[in-house]
Backbone as a printed PyTorch tensor [residue, N CA C, xyz], in Angstrom:
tensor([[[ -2.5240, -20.4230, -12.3450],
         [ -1.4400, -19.5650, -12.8170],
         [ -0.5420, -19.2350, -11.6410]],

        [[  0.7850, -19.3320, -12.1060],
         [  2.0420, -19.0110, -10.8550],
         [  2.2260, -17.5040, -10.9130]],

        [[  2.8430, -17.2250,  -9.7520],
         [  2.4260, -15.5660,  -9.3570],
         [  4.0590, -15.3770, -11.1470]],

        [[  4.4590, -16.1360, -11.8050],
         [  5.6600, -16.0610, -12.4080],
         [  5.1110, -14.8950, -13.6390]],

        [[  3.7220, -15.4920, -14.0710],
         [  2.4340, -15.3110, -15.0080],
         [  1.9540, -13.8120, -14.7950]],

        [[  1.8730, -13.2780, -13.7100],
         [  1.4580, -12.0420, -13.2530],
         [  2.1060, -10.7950, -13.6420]],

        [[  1.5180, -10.1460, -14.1050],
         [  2.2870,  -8.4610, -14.3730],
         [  1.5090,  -7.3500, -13.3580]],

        [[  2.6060,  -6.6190, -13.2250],
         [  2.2290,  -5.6380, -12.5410],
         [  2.2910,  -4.1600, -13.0660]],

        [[  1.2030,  -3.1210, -12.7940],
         [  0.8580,  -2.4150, -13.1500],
         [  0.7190,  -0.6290, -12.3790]],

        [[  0.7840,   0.4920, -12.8600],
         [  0.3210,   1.4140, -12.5010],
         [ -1.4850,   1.1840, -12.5860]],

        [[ -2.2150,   1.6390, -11.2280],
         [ -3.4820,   1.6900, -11.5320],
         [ -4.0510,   3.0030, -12.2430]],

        [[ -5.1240,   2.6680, -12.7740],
         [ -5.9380,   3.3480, -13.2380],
         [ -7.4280,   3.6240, -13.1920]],

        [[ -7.7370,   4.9920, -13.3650],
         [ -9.0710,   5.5160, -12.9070],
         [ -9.9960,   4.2110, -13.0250]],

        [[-10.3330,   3.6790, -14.1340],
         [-11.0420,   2.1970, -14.4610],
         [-10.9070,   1.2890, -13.5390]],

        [[ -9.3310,   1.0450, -13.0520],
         [ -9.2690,  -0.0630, -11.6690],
         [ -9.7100,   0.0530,  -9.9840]],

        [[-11.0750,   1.1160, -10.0640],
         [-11.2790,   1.5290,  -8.8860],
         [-12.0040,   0.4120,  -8.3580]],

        [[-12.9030,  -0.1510,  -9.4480],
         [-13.4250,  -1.1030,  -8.7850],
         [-12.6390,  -2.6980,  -8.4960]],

        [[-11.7470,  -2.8960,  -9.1480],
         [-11.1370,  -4.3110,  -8.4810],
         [-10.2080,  -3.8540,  -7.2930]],

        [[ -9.7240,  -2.7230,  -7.2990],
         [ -9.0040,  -2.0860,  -6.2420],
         [ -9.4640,  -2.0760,  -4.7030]],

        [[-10.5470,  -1.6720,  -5.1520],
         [-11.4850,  -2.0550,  -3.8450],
         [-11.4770,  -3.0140,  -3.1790]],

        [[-11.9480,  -3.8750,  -4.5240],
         [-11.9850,  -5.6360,  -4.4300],
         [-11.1000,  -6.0920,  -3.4990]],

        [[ -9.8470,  -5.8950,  -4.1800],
         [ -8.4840,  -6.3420,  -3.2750],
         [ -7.7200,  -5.4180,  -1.7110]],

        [[ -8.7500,  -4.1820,  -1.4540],
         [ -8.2460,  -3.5400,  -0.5540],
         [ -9.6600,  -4.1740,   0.7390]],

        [[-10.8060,  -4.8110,   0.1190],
         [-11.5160,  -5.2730,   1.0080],
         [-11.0890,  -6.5350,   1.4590]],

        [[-10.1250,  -7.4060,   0.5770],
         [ -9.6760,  -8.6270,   0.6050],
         [ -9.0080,  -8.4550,   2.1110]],

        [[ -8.3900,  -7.1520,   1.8420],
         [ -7.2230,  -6.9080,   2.6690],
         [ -7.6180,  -7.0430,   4.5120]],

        [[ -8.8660,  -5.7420,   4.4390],
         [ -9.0430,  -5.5410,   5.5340],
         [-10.1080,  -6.6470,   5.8550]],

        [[-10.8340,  -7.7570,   5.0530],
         [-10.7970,  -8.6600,   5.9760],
         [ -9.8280,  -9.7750,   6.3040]],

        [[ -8.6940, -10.1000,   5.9820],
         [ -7.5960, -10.7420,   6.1360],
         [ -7.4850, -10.2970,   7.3680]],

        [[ -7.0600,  -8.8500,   8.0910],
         [ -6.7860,  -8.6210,   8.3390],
         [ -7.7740,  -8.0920,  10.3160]],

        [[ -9.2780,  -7.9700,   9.7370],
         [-10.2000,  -8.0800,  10.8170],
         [-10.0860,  -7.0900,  10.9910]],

        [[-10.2760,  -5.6240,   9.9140],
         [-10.4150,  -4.5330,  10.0540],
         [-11.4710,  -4.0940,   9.1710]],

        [[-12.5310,  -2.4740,   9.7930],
         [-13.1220,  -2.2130,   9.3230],
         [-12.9120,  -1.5840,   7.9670]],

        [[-13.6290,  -1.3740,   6.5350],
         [-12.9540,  -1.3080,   5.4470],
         [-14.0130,  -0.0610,   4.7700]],

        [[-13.6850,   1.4240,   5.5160],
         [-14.7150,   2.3400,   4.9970],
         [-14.6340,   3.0330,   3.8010]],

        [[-13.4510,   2.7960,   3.0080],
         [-13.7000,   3.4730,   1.4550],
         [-14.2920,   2.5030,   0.6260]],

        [[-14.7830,   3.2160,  -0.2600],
         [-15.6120,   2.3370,  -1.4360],
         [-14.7760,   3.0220,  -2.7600]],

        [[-14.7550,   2.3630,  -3.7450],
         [-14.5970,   2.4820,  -4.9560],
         [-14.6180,   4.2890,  -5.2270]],

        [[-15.5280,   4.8090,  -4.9210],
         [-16.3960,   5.8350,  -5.6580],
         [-15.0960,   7.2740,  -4.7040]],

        [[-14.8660,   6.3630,  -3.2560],
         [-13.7510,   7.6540,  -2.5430],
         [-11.9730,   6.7510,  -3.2550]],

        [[-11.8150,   5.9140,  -3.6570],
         [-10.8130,   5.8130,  -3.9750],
         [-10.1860,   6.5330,  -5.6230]],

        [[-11.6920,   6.5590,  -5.9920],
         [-11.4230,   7.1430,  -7.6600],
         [-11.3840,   9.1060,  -7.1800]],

        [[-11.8910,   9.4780,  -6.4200],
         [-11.4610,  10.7440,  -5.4330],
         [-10.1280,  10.9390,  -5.5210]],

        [[ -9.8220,  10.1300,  -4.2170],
         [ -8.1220,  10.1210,  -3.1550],
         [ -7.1830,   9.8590,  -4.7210]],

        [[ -7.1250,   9.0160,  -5.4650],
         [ -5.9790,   8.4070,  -6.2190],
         [ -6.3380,   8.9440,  -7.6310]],

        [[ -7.5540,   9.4370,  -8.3440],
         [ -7.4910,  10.1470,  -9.6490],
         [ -7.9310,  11.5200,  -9.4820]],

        [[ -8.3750,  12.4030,  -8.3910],
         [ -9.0830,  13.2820,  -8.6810],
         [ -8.2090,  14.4160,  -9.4410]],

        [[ -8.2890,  16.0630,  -8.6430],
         [ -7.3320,  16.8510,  -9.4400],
         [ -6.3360,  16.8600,  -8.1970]],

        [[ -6.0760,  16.4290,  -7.2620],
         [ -5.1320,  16.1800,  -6.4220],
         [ -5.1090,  15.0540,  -5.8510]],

        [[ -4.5680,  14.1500,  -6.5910],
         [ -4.2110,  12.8520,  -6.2180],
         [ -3.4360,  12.8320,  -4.9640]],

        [[ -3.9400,  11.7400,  -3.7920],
         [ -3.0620,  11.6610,  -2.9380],
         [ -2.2740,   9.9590,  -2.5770]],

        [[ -2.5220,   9.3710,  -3.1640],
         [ -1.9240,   7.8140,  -3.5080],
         [ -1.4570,   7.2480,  -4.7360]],

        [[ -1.0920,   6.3750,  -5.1010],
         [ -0.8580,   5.4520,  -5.9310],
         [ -0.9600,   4.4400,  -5.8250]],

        [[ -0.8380,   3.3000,  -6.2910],
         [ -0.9730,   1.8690,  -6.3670],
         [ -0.2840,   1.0700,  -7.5990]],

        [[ -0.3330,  -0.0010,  -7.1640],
         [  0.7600,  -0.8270,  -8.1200],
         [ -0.3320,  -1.9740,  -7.9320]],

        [[ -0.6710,  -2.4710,  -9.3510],
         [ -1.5880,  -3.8470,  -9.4060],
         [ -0.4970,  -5.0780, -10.1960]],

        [[ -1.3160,  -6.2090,  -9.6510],
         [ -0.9340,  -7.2460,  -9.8470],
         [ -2.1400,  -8.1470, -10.2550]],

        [[ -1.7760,  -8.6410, -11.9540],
         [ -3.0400,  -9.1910, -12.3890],
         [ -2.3010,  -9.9130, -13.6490]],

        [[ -3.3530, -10.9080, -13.6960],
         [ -2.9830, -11.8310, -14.6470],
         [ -4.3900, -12.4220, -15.3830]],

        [[ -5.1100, -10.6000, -15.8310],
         [ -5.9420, -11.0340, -16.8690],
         [ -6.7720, -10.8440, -16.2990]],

        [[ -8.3730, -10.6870, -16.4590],
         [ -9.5750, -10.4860, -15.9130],
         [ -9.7950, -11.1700, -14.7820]],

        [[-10.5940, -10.4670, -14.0340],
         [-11.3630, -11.1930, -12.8140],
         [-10.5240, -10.2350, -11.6980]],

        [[-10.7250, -10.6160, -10.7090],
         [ -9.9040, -10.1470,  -9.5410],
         [ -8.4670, -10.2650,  -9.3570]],

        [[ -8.0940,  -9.0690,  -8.9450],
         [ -6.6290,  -9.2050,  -8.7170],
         [ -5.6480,  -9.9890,  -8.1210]],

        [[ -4.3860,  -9.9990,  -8.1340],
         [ -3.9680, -10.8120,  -7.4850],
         [ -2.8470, -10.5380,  -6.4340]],

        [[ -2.6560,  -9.0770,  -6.1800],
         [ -1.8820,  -8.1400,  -5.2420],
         [ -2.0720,  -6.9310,  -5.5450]],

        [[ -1.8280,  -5.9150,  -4.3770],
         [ -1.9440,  -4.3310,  -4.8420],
         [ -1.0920,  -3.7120,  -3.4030]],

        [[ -0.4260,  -3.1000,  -4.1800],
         [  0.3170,  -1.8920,  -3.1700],
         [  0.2340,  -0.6070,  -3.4440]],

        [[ -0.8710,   0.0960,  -2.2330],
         [ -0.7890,   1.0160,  -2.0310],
         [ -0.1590,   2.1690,  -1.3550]],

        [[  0.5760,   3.3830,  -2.0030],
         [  1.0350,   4.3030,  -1.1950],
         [  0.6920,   5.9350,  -1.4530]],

        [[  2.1200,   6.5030,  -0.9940],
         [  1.5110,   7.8890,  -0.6760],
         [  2.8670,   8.4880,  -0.4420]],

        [[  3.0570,   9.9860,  -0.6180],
         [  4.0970,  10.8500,  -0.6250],
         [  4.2900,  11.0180,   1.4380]],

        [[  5.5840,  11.1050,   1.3820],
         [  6.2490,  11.0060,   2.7460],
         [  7.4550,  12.0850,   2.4970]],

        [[  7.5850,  13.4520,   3.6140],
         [  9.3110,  13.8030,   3.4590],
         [  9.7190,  13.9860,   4.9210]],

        [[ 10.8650,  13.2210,   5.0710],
         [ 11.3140,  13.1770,   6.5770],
         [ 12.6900,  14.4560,   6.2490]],

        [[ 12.3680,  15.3330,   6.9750],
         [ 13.3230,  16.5200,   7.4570],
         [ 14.4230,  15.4390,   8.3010]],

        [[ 14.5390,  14.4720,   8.7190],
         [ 15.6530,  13.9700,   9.0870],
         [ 16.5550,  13.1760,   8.1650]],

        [[ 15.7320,  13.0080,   7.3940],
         [ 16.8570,  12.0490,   5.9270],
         [ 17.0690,  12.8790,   4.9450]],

        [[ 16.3350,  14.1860,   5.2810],
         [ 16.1030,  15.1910,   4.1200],
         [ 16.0140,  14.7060,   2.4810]],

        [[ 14.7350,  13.5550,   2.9290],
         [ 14.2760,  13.3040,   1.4890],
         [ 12.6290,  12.8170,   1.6470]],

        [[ 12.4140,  12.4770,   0.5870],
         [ 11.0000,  12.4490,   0.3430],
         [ 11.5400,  10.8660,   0.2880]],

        [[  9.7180,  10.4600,   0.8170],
         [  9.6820,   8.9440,   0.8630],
         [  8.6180,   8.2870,   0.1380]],

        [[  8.0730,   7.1390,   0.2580],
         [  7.3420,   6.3260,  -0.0570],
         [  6.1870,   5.7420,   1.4100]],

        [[  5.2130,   5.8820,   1.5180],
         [  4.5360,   5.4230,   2.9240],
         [  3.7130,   4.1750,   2.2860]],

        [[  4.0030,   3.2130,   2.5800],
         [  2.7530,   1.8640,   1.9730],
         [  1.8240,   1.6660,   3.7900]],

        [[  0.7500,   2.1390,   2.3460],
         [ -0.4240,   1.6860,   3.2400],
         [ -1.2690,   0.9760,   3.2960]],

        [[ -0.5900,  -0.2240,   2.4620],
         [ -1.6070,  -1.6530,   2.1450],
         [ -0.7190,  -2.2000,   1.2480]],

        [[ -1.0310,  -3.5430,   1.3380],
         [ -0.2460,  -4.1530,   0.8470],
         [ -1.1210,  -5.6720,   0.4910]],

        [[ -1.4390,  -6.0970,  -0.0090],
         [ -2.4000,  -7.6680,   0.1710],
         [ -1.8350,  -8.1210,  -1.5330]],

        [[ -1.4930,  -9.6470,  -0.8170],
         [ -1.4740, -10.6100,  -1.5430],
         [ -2.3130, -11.5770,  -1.7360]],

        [[ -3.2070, -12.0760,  -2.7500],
         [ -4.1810, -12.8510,  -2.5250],
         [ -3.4940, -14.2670,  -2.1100]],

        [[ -4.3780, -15.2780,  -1.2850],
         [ -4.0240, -16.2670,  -1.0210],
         [ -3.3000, -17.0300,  -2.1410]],

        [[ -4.0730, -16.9350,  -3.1210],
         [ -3.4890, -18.2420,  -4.4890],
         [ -2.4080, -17.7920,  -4.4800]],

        [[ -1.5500, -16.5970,  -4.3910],
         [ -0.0330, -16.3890,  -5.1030],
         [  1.0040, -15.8900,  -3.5860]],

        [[  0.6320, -16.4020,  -2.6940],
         [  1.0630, -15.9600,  -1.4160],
         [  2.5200, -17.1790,  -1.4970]],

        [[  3.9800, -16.8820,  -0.8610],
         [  4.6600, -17.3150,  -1.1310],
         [  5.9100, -17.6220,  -2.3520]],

        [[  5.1910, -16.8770,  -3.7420],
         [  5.6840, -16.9610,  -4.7840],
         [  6.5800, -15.5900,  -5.0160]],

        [[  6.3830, -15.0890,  -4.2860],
         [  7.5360, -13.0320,  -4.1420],
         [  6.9250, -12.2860,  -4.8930]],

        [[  5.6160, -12.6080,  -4.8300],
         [  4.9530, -11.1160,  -5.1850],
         [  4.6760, -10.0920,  -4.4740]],

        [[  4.5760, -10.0130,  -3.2230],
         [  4.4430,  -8.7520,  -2.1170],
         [  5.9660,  -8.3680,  -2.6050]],

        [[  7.0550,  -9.0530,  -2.5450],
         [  8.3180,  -8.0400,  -2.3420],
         [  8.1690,  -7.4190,  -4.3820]],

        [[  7.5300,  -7.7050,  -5.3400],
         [  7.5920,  -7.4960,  -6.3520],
         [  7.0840,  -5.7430,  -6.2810]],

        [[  5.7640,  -6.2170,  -5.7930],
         [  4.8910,  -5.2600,  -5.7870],
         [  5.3740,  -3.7650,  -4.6490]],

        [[  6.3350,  -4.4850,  -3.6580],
         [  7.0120,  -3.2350,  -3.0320],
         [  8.2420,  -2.6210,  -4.0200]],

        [[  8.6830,  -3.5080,  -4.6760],
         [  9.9870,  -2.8400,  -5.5860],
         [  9.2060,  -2.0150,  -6.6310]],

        [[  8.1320,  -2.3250,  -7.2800],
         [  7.4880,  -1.4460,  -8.3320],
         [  7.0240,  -0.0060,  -7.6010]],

        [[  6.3980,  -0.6000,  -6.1490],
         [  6.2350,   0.7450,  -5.6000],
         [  7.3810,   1.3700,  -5.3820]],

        [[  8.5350,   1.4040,  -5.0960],
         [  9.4030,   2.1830,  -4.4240],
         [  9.9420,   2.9960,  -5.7550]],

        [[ 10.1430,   1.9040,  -6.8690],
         [ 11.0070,   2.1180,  -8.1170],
         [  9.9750,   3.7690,  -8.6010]],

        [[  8.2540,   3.5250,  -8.8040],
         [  7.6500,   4.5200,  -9.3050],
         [  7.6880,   5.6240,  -8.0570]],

        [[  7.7270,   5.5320,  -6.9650],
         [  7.6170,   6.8840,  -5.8920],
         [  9.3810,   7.6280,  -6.1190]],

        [[ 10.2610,   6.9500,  -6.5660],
         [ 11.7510,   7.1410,  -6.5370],
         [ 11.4160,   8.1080,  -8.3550]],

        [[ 10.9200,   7.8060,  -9.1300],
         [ 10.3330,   8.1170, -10.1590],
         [  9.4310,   9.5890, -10.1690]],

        [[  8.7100,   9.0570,  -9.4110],
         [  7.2760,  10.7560,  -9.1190],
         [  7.4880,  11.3650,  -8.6680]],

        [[  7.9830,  11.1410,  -7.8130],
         [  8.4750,  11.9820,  -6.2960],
         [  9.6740,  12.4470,  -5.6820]],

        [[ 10.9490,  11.1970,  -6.1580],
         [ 12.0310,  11.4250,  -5.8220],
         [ 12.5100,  10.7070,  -4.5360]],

        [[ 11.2180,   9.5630,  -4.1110],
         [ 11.3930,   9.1820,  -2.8670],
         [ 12.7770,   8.0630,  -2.7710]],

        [[ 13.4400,   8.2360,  -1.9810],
         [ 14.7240,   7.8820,  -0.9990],
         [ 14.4730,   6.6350,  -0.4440]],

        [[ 13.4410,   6.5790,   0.0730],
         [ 12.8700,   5.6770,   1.2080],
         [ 11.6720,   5.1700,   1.3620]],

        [[ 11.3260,   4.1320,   2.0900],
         [ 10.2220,   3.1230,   1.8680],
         [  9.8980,   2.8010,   3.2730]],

        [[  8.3510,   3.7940,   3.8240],
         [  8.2700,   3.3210,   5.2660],
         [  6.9520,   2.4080,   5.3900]],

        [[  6.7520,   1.9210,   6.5650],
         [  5.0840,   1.1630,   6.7470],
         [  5.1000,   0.7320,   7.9800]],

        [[  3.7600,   0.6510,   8.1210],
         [  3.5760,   0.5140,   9.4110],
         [  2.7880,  -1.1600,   9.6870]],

        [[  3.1920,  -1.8940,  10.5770],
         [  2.7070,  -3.4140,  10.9240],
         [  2.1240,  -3.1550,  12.2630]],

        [[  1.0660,  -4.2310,  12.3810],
         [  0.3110,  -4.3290,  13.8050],
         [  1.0250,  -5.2390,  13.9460]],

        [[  0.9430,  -4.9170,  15.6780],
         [  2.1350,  -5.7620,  16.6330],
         [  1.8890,  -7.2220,  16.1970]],

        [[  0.9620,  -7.5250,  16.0810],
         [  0.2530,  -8.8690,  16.5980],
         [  0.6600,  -9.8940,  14.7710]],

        [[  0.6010,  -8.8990,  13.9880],
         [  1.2130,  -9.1440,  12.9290],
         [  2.4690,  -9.5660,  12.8500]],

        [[  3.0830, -11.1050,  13.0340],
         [  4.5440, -11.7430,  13.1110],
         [  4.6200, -12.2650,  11.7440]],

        [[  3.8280, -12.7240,  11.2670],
         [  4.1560, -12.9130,   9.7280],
         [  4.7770, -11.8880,   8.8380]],

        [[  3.7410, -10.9090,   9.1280],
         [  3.8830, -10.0400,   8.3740],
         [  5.4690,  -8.9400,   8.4630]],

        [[  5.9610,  -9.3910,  10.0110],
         [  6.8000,  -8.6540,  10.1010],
         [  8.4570,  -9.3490,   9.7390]],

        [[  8.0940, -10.6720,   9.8340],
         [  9.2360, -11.3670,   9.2360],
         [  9.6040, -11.7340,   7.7500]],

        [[  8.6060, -10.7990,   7.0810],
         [  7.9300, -11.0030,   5.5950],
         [  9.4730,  -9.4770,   5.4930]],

        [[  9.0530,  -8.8480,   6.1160],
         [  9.4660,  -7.1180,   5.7450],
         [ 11.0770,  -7.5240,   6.2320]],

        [[ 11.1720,  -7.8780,   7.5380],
         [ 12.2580,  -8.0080,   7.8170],
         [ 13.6010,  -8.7170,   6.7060]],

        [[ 12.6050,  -9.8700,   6.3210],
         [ 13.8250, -10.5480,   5.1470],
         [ 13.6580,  -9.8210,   4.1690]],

        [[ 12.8560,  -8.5660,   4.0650],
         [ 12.9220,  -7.3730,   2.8500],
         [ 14.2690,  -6.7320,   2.6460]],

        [[ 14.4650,  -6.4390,   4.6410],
         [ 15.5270,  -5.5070,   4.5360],
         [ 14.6030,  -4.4620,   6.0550]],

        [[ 13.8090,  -4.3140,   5.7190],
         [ 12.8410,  -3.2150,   6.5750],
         [ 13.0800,  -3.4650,   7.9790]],

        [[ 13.7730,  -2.4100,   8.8580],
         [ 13.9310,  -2.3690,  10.1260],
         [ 13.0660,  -1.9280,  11.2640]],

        [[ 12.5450,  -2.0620,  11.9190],
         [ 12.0340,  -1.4080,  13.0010],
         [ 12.2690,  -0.0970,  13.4740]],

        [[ 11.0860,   0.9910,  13.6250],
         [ 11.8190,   2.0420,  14.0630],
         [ 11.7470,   2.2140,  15.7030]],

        [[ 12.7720,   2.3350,  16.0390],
         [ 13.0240,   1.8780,  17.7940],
         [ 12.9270,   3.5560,  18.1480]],

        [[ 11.5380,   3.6970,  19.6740],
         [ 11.7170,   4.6600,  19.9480],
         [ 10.3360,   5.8400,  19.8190]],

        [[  9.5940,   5.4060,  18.0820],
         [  8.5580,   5.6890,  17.9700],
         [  7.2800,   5.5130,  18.5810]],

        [[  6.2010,   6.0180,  18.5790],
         [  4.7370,   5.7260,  18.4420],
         [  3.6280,   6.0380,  17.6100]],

        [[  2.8670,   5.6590,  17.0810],
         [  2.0620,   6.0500,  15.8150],
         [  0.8920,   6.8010,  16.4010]],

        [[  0.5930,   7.5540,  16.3880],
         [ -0.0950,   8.6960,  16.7820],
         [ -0.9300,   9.2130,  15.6600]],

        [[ -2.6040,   9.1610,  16.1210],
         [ -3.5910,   9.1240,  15.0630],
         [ -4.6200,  10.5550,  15.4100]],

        [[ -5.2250,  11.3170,  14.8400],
         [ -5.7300,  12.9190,  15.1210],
         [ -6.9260,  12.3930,  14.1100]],

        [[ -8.4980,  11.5130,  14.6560],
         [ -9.2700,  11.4370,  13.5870],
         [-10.0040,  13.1400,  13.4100]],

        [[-10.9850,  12.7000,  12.7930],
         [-12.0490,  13.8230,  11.6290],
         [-12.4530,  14.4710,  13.1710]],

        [[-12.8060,  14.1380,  14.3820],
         [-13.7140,  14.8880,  15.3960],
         [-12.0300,  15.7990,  16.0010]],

        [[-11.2330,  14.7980,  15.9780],
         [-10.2380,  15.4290,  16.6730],
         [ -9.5020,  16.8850,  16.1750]],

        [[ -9.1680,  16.1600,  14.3110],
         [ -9.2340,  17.8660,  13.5650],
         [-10.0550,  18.5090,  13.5170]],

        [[-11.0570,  18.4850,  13.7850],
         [-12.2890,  19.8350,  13.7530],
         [-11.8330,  20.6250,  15.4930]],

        [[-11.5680,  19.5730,  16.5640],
         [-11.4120,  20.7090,  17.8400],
         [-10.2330,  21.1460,  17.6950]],

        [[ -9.2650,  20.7130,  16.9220],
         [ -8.3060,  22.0050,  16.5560],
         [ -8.5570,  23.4680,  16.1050]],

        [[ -9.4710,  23.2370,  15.8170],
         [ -9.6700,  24.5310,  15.3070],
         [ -9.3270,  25.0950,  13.7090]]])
């Protein structure tokens, strides 16, 4: 099946487990460790304070065939609320056919929808050139100037 065949979707509480599926796809594509399971994603994205969304891509039972995940963003400098994608995986079989940019327009279209978001940010590892010439012919610019700056679970607790 051509990614042409594929529909894309709001997820749902039920899609925790192929979600997974395709967010483990991700982080080994990618040679990263992959510590949520199913059981914290039906948490983070259905509980009584949802903090993500996702957009699936499927064409019928079995495993998916893309998923974009995001999350509420508001930059006091654009003075609007955004969109943050924090995953993004295309399975190999439909890689090339414009389903990553599908699956970013459904995301942006529903956060512009929920939220009111303006804008569409994400973050690429350096070493990631595919991936960044993927975004670039999106439209997606570089932000010149930044650094991504991370505060884990030991670090918020010595805050106090």
């Amino acid at each position: 099946m051509g990614a042409g065949g594929i529909s894309l979707r709001l997820a749902e509480r039920g899609d925790a487990e192929r979600l997974h599926e395709a967010l483990c796809a991700l982080s080994r594509d990618l040679g990263d460790m992959h510590g949520a399971g199913a059981d914290d994603l039906v948490r983070a994205a259905f509980g009584p304070a949802p903090v993500f969304r996702a957009q699936l891509a499927e064409g019928g039972p079995g495993p998916l065939w893309g998923v974009a995940v995001y999350s509420p963003v508001f930059s006091t400098t654009r003075a609007a609320a955004g969109a943050y994608v924090s995953d993004l995986w295309v399975s190999p079989r439909a890689r090339g056919a414009g389903l990553g940019q599908r699956l970013l327009s459904a995301a942006a279209r529903d956060a512009a929808r929920h939220w009111g978001a303006a804008f569409v940010k994400l973050t690429v590892y350096d070493d990631n050139l595919d991936a960044q010439r993927f975004y670039a012919r999106l439209g997606f610019v570089p932000a010149q100037g930044e650094t991504v700056f991370t505060l884990d679970r030991e670090g918020m607790a010595r805050l106090g």
